[in-house]
C-alpha positions in Angstrom: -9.1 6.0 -32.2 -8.8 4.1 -28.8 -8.5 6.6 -25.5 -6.1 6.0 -23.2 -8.5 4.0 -21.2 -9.0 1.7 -23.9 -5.2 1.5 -24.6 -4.3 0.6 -21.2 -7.0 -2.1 -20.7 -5.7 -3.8 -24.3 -1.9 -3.2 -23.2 -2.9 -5.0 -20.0 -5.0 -7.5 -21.7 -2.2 -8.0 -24.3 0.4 -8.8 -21.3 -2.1 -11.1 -19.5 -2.5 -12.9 -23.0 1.0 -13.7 -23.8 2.4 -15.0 -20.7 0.0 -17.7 -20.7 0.1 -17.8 -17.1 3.9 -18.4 -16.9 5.1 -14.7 -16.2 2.7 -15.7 -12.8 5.2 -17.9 -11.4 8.3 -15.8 -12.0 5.7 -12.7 -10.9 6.7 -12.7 -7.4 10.3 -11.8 -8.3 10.3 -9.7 -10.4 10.4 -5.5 -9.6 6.7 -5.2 -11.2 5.3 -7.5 -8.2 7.5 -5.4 -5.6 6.2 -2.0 -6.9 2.3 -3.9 -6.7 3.1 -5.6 -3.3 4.7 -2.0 -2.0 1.3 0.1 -3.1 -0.5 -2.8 -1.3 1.3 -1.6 2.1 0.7 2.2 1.4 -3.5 1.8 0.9 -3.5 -1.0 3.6 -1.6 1.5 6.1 -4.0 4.7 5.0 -7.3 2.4 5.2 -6.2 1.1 8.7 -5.8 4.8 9.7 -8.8 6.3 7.9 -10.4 3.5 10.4 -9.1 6.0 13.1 -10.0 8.8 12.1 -13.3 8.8 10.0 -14.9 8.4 13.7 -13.1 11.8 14.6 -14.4 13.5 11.6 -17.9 11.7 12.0 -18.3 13.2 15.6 -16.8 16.8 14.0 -19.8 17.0 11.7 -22.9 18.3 12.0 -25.2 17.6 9.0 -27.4 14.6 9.7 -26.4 13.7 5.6 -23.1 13.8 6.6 -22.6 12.0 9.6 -24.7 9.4 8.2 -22.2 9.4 4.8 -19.1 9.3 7.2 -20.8 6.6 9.3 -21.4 4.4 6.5 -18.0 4.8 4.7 -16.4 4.0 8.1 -18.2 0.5 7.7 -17.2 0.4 4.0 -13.1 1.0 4.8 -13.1 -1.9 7.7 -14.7 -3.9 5.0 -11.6 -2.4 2.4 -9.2 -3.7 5.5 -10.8 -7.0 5.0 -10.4 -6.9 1.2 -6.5 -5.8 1.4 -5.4 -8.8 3.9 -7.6 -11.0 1.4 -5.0 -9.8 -1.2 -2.1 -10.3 0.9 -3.1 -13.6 1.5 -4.0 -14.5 -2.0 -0.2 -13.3 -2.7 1.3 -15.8 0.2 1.7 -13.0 2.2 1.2 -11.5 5.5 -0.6 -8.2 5.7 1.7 -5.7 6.0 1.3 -1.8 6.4 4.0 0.7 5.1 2.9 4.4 6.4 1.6 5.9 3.8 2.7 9.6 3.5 0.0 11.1 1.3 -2.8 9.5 3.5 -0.9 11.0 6.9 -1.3 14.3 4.8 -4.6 14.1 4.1 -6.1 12.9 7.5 -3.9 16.1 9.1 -5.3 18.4 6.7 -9.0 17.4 7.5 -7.7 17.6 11.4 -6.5 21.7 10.6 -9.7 21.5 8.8 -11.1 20.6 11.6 -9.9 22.6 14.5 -9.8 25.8 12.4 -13.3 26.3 12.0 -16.0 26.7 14.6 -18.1 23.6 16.1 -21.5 23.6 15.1 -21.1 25.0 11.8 -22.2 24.4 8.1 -18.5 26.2 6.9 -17.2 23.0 9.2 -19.1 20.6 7.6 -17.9 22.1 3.9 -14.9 21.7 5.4 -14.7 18.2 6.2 -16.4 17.6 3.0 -13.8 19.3 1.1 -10.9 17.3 3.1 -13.0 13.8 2.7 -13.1 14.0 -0.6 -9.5 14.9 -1.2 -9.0 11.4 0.6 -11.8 10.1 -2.0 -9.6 11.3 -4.9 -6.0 10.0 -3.6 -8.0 6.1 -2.8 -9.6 6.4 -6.3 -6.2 6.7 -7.8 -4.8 4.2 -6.1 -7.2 1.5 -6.7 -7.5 2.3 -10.0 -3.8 1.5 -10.5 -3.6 -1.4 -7.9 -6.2 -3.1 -10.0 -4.7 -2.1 -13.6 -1.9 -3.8 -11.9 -3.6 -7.0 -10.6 -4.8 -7.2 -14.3 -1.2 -6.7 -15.7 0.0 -9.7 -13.7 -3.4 -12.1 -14.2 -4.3 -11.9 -10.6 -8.0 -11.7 -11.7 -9.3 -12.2 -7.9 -7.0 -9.1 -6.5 -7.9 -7.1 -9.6 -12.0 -8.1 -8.7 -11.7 -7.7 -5.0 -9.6 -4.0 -6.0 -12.6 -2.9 -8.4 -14.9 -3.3 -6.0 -13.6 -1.1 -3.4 -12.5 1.5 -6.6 -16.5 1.6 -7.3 -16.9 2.2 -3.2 -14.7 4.9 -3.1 -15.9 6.6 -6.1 -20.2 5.9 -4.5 -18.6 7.8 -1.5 -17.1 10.5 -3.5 -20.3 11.1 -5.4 -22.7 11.0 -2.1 -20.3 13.7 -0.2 -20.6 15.9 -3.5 -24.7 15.1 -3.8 -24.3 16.3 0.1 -22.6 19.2 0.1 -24.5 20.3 -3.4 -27.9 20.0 -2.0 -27.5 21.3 1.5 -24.3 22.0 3.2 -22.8 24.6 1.0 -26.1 26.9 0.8 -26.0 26.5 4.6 -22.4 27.7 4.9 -22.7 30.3 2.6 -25.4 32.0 4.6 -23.6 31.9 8.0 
């Protein structure tokens, strides 16, 4: 019995199949494009402002583990930056951001997170764990359906390009819950 994983990837494969490429030049036009090209200005918006403010969370922290795990994600999303105008190009476009709601949530929320709790602190850096990964979760999804998407349409260079920051965001995801599993949590429980 096929999961839903499975079913997606054959629906998506199906589509790709039997437009023989010709649903690619009437693509553009149509309102499956536009909902592809409008998620492309959401992440592009939140990447461009996680740029901003993974350096105020970074400076927040105080676990050697996790400054060195913000540190190198902040790296990893100018390098996602890169990737998104890549795509826009790739689709004759300009990069474009559209302010992305959900990411202006998230970054606020690890901000409260922030200046709620007191500097120097292990219950900080559960904290800013806690509100990083929240920001993992909402990229993961939407990469994951950016590049279902780019698959859809036979965009196979988005849809590689998209996978490869999807298995970025997910590495980060996994090292912020290897760090707060191994050290930051016992510490913030004991203070």
């Amino acid at each position: 019995m096929p999961t839903a994983r499975t079913a997606a990837n054959g629906t998506a494969k199906n589509v790709a199949a039997k437009t023989n490429g010709k649903a690619n030049e009437s693509m553009p036009n149509s309102k499956f494009h536009q909902l592809f090209m409008e998620e492309l200005k959401d992440i592009y918006w939140a990447e461009k402002n996680l740029v901003k403010a993974l350096p105020k969370m970074q400076k927040a922290a105080t676990s050697s583990a996790l400054i060195t795990a913000i540190a190198n994600h902040l790296e990893e999303t100018k390098g996602h930056v890169t990737r998104l105008e890549d795509i826009f190009e790739m689709m004759g476009k300009k990069p474009q951001a559209k302010k992305c709601e959900a990411m202006e949530g998230l970054i606020a929320e690890g901000q409260e997170v922030v200046d709620d709790t007191d500097e120097d602190t292990a219950v900080r850096d559960a904290g800013i764990i806690i509100a990083s990964q929240k920001i993992e979760h909402y990229e993961i999804s939407a990469y994951g359906s950016l590049r279902t998407l780019a698959n859809v349409m036979g965009h196979k260079n988005a849809a590689k390009l998209l996978g490869e920051t999807l298995q970025e965001e997910k590495d980060a995801d996994s090292l912020l819950t290897e760090v707060a599993e191994t050290t930051v949590n016992a510490e913030a429980a004991s203070e």
